[in-house]
C-alpha positions as CSV (number, residue, x, y, z in Angstrom):
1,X,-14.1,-62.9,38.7
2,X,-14.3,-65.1,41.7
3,X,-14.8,-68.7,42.5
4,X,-18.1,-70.2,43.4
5,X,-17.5,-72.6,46.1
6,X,-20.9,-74.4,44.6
7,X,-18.9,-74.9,41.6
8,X,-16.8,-77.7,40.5
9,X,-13.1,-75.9,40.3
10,X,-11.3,-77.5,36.9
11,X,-7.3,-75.5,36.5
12,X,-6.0,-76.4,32.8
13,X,-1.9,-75.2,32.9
14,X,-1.9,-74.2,29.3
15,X,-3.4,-73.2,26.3
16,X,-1.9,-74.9,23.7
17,X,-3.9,-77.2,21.7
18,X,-4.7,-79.8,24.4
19,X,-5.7,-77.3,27.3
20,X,-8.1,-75.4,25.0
21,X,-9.1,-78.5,23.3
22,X,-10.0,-79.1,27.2
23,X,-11.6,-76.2,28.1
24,X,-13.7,-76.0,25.3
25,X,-15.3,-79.5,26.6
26,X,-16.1,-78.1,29.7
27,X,-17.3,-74.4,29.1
28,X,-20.8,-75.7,27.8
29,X,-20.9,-77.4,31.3
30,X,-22.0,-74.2,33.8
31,X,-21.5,-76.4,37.1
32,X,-18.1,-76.2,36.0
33,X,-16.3,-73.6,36.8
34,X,-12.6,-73.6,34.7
35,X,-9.2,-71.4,35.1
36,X,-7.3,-71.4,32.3
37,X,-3.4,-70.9,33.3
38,X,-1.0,-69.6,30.9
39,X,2.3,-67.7,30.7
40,X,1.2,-66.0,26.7
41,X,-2.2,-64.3,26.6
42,X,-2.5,-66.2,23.1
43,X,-3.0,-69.4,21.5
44,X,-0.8,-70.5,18.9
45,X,-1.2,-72.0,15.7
46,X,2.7,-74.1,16.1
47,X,2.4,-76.4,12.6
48,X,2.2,-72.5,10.9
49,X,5.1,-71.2,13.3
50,X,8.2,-72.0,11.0
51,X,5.9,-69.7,8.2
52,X,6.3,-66.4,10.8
53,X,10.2,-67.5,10.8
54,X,10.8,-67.7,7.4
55,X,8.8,-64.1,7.4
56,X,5.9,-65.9,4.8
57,X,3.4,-65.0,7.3
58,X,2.9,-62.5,10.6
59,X,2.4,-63.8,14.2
60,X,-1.1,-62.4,14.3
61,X,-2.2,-64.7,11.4
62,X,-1.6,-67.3,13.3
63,X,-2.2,-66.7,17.1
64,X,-5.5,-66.4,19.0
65,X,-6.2,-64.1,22.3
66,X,-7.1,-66.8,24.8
67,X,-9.7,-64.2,26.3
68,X,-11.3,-64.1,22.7
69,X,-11.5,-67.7,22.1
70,X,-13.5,-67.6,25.5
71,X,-15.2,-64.4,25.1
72,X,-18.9,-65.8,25.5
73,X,-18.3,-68.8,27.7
74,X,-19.0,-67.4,31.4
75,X,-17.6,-70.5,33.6
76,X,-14.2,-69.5,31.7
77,X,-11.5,-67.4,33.4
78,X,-7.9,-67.0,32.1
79,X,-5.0,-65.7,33.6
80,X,-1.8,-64.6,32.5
81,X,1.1,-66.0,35.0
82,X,3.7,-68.4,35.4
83,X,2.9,-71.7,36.9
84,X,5.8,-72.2,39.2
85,X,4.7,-75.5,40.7
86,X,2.1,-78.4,41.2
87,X,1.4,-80.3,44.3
88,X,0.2,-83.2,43.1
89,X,-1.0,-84.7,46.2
90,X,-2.5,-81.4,47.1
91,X,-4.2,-81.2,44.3
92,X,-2.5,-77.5,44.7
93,X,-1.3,-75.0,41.9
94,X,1.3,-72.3,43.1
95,X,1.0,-69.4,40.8
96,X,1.2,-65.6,41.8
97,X,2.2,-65.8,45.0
98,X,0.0,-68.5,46.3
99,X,-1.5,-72.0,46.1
100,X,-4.7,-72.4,45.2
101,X,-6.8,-75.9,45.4
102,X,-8.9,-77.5,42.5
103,X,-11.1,-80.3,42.0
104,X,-9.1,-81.1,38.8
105,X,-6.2,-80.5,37.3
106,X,-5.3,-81.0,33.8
107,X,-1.4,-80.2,33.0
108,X,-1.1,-79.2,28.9
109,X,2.2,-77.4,29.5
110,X,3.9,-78.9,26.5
111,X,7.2,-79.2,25.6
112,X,10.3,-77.3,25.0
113,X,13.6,-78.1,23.1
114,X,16.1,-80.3,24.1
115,X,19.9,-79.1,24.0
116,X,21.2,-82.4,25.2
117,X,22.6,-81.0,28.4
118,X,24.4,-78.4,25.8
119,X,21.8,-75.5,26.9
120,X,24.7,-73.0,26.6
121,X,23.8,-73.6,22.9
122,X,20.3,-72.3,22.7
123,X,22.0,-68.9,22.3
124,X,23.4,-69.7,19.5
125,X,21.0,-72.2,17.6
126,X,17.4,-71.3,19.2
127,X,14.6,-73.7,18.5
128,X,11.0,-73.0,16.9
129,X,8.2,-73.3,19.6
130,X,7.0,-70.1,20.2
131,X,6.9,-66.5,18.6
132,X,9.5,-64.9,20.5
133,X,12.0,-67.5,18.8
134,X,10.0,-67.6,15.4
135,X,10.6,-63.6,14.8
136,X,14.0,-64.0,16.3
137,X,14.7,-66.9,13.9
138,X,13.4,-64.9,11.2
139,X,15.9,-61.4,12.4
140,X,19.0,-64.1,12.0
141,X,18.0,-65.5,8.9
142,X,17.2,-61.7,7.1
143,X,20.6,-59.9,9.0
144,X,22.5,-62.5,7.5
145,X,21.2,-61.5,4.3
146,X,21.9,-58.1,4.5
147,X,25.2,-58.8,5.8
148,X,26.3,-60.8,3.4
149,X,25.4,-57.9,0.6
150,X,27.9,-55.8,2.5
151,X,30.7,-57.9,2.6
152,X,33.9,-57.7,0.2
153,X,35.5,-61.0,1.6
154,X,33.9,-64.2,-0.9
155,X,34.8,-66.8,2.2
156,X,33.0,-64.2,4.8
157,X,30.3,-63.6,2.4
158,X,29.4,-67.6,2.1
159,X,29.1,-68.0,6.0
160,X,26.6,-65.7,6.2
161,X,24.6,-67.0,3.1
162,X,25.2,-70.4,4.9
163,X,22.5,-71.8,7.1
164,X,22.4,-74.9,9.3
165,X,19.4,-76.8,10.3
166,X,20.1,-79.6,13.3
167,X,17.2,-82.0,13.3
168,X,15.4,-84.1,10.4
169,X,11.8,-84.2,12.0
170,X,9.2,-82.0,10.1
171,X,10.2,-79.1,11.4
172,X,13.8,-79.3,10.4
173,X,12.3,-80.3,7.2
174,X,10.2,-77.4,6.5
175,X,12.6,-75.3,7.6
176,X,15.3,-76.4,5.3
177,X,12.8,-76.1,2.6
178,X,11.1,-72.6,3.0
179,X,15.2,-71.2,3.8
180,X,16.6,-72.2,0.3
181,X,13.2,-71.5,-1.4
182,X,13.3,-68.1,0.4
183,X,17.1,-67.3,-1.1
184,X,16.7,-68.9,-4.3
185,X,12.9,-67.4,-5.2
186,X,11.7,-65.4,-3.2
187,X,14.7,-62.3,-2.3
188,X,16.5,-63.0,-5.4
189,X,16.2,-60.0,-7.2
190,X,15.9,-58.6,-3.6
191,X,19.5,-57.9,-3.6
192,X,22.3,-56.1,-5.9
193,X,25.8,-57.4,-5.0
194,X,25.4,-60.6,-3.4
195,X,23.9,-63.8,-6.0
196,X,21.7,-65.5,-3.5
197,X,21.7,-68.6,-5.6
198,X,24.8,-69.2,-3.6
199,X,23.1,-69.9,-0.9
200,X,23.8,-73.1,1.3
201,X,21.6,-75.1,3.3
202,X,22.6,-77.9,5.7
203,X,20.2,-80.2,7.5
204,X,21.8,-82.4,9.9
205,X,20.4,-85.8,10.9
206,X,21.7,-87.8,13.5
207,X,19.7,-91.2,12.5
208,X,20.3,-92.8,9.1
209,X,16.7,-90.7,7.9
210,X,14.4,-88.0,7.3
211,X,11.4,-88.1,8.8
212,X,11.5,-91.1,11.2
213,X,8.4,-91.2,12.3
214,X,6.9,-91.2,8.5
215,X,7.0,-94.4,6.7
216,X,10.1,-95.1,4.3
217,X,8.9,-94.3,0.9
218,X,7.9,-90.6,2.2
219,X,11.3,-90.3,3.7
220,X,12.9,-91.1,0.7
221,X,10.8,-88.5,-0.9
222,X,11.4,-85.9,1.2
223,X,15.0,-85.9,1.1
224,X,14.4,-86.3,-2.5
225,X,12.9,-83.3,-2.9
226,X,15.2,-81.2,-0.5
227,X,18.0,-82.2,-2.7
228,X,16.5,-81.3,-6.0
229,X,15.6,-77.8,-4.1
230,X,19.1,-77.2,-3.6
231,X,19.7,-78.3,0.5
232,X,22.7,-80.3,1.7
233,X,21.1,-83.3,3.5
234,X,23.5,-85.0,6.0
235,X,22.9,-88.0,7.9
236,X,24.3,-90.5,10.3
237,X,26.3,-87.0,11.9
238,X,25.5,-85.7,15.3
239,X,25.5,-81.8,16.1
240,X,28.4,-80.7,18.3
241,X,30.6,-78.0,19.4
242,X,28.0,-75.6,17.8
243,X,30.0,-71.5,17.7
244,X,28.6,-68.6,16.0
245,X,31.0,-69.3,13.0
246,X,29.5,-73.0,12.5
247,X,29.5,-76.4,13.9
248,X,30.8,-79.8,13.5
249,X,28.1,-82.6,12.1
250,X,30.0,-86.0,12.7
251,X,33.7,-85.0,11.9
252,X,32.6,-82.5,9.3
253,X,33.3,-78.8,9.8
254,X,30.4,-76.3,9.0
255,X,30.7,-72.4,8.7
256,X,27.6,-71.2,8.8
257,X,26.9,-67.8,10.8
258,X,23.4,-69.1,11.2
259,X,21.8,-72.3,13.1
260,X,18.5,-73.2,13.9
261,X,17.9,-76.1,16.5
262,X,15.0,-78.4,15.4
263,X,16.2,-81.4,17.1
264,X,14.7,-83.0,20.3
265,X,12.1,-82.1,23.0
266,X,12.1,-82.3,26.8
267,X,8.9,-81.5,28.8
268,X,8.2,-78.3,29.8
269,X,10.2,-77.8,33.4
270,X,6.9,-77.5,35.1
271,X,6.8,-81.7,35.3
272,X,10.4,-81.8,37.1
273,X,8.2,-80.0,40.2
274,X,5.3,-83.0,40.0
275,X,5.8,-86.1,42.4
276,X,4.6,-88.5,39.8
277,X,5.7,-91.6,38.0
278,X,8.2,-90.3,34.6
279,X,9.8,-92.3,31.6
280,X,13.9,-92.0,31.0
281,X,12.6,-89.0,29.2
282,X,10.7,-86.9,32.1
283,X,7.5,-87.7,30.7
284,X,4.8,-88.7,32.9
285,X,3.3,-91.8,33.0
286,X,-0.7,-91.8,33.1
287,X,-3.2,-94.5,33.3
288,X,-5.2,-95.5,30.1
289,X,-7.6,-92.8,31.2
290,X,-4.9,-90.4,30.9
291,X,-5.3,-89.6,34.7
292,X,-2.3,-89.8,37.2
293,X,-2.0,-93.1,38.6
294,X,-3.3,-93.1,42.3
295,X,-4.5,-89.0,41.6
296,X,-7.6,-89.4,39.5
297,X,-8.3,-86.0,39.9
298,X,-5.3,-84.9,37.5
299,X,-5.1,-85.6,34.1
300,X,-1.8,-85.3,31.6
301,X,-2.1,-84.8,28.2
302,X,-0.1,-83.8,24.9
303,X,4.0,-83.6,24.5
304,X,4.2,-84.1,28.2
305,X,3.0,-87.6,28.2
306,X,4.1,-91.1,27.7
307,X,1.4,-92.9,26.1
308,X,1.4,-96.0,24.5
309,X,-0.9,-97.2,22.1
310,X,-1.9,-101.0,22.3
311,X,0.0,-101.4,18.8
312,X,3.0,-100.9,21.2
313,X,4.1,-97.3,19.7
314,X,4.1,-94.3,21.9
315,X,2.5,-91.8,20.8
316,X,3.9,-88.9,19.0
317,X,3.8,-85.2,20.2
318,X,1.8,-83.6,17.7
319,X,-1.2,-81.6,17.4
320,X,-4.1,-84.1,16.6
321,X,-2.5,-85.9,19.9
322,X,-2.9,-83.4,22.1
323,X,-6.4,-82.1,20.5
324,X,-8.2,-85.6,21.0
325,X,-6.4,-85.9,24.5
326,X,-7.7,-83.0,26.0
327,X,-11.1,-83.0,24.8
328,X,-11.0,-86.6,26.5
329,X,-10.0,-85.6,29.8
330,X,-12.3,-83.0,29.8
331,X,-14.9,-85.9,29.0
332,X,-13.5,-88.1,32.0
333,X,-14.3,-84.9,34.5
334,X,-18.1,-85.2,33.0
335,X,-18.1,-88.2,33.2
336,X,-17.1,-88.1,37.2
337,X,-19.7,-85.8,37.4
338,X,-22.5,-87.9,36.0
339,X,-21.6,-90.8,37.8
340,X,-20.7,-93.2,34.8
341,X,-17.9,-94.8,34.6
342,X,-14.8,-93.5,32.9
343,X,-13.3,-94.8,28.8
344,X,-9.7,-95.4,28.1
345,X,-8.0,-93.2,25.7
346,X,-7.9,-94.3,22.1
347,X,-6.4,-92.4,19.4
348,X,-7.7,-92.2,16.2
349,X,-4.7,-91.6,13.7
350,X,-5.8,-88.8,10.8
351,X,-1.9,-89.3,9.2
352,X,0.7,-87.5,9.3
353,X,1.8,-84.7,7.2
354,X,4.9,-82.4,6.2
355,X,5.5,-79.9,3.5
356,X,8.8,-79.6,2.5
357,X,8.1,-76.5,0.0
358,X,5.6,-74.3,-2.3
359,X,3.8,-77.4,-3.9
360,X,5.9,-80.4,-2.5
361,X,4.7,-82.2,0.7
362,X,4.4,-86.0,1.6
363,X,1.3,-87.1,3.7
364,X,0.4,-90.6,5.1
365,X,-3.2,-91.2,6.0
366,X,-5.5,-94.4,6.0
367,X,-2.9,-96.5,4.6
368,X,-2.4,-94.0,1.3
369,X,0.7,-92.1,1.0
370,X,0.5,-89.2,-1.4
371,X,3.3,-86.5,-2.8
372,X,4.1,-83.7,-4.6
373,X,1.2,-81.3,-5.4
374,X,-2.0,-83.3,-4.5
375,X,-0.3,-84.0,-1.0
376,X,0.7,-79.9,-0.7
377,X,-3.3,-79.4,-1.5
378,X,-4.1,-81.7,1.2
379,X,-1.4,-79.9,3.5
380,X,-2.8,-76.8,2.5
381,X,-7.0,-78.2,3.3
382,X,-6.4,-79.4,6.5
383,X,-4.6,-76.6,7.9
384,X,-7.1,-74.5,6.9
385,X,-9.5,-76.4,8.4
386,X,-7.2,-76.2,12.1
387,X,-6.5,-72.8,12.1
388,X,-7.8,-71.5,15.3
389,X,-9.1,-68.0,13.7
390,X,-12.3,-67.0,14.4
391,X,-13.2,-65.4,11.2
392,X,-14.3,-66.4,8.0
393,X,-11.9,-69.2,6.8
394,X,-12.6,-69.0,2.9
395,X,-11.0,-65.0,3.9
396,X,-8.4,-66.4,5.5
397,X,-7.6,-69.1,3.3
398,X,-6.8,-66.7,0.6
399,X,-5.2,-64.1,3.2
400,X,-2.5,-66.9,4.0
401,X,-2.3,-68.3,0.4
402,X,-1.2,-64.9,-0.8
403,X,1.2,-64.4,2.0
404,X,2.7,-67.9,1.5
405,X,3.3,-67.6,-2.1
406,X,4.0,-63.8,-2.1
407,X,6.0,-63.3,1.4
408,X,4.2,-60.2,2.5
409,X,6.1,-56.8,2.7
410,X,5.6,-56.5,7.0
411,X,6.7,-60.0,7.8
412,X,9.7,-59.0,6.0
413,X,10.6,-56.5,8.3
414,X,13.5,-57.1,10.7
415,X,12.6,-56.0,14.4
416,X,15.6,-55.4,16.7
417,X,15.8,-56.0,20.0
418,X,16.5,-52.9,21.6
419,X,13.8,-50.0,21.3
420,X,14.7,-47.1,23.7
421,X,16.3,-44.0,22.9
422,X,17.7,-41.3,25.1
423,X,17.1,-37.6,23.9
424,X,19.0,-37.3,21.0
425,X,21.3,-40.4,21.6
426,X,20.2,-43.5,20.2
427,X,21.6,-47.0,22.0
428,X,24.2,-48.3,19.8
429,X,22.8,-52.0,18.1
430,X,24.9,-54.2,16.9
431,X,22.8,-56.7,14.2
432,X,25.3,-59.4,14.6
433,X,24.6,-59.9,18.0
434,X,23.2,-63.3,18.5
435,X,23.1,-63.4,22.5
């Protein structure tokens, strides 16, 4: 597919939920013609992803081909490659081998996690923001499992059935949740020698609460409910010298064989190659139109961006962000187009939301706060109701019910690494390998 020079030339560097929030703006518009750059030929559904790692659902459940969300829309071309820079002045994208030049740019890279200048950790506590590390999470979490049936030695047997989870935001929160659930439910009668009621989870918080960005009472009910499920809440302690035999969280030693890193983002590494204005965090600084300051022509939207909203907060790096940014910058370009002057982003705050098991969530929304069951219904609705799947939603409602509740048989399944044999020789795999 080639460019029509009579064409307005729009690149979108990512298809997470703010580029294709973006994109979607501008496909009805067929002056417009829009390149949709990404380094995964799918989009993902992220606020599901910690379900693929706990094996309650499969990848495909909750990832989109790009191609297929753009199947009908002409004007849209995808490409599979890695962005390697941005020329911001330029107006330039270097990908494949070249630059190319576009009349707009909107950057929806994301983010990525944030070792804390410890990134010699991520091999041994990965984070949760894409599948690779979801079914790799997931091939930790079962091997330990299996592991720990096979082992004679009690103390060697309790680090494997031992998991720690860095990070008290929702996602350390869900995971925490759907890990003990998992042992103490769902595989118990999975297995013959080791008693998975045993099983020992840590979450490890370095502020003094769950959930920070949730109002107190939630908190409170969170770590309420974790510690009625059976998970070892600790606060006020800081991650360090993480090993594959455990950590330390403050002064307190930790064997666990297995940790998961859900604490702390850092733009993706794209932003470090933009000559642009950054907070203390990396993140770029746009105007209230979400455009670059003195480079209307590129916009910034999503985790990547410092924003702040005129109650003084910043806003978080969530979905619903990054949705309503997009589609606004996509606005901004039509407006530019029609000649009418251009709005200043305004979010409009839904709530916020975590599920911290089968039937226990808190959620915040319009000045209500809600828990336990009626909250894990709303959880429940409005995922439903985001789920990028383009196929009847009352099919996959029950689809991912069943798999949530039930933990289907093929998400179960761990999937090693290496896959090639030679002749009659296969390559020797060791299931403890973590690197």
């Amino acid at each position: 597919m080639k460019a029509d020079k009579s064409k307005i030339k729009v690149a979108i560097i990512g298809a997470g939920f703010g580029g294709v929030s973006a994109a979607k703006k501008l496909a009805s518009n067929k002056n417009i013609e829009i390149f949709i750059l990404d380094r995964r030929n799918h989009h993902l559904f992220q606020p599901l992803l910690y379900q693929v790692a706990m094996a309650g659902l499969n990848p495909s459940e909750i990832a989109t081909p790009i191609r297929k969300v753009f199947s009908k829309n002409k004007n849209v071309q995808v490409t599979l490659t890695e962005v390697e820079k941005i020329n911001v002045k330029q107006s330039s994208v270097l990908y494949d081998g070249s630059w190319k030049i576009f009349d707009y740019i909107i950057v929806a890279c994301g983010a990525k996690h944030s070792y804390f200048g410890n990134n010699e950790w991520e091999n041994i506590a990965p984070g949760l923001k894409n599948i690779e590390q979801a079914t790799e999470i997931r091939r930790r979490i079962l091997t330990a499992f299996e592991l720990a049936e096979k082992q004679e030695d009690r103390d060697l047997q309790d680090s494997y059935l031992s998991f720690a989870v860095v990070g008290g935001g929702p996602t350390g929160v869900e995971l925490a949740g759907a890990i003990i659930e998992m042992a103490k439910m769902t595989l118990k009668h999975d297995y013959k020698r080791v008693d998975l009621s045993r099983t020992k989870v840590y979450l490890i918080e370095a502020g003094n609460r769950l959930l920070a960005g949730f109002p107190k009472d939630l908190s409170k009910r969170a770590e309420k409910d974790l510690l009625k499920m059976g998970v070892e809440v600790i606060k006020d302690s800081r991650a360090a010298k993480l090993s594959p035999d455990g950590l330390y969280a403050g002064d307190r030693w930790i064997a666990a064989k297995t940790i998961i890193w859900a604490a702390g983002v850092s733009p993706s590494s794209l932003v470090n190659t933009m000559q642009c204005e950054k907070d203390s965090g990396g993140r770029i600084l746009v105007e209230k139109d979400l455009s670059l300051p003195n480079h209307p022509n590129i916009f910034a939207v999503g985790d990547i961006v410092s924003f702040q909203a005129p109650s003084g907060d910043f806003l978080p790096g969530i979905a619903p962000v990054a949705i309503q940014q997009g589609g606004f910058a996509a606005e901004q370009i039509q407006a530019d187009l029609k000649q009418r002057k251009r709005k200043s982003f305004q979010y409009l705050d839904k709530g916020i939301m975590a599920t911290i098991g089968r039937t226990r969530a808190v959620v915040s929304t319009a000045g209500m706060h809600f828990t336990g069951l009626f909250a894990w219904l709303i959880w429940v609705f409005v995922h439903i109701v985001y789920l990028m799947r383009f196929k009847n939603r009352v099919f996959v409602f029950f689809q991912w019910v069943f798999a949530y509740f039930k933990f289907g048989q093929g998400a179960r399944l761990i999937v090693h690494k290496t896959w090639r044999f030679y002749g009659d020789k296969k390559i020797q795999y060791d299931i403890e390998d973590t690197k």
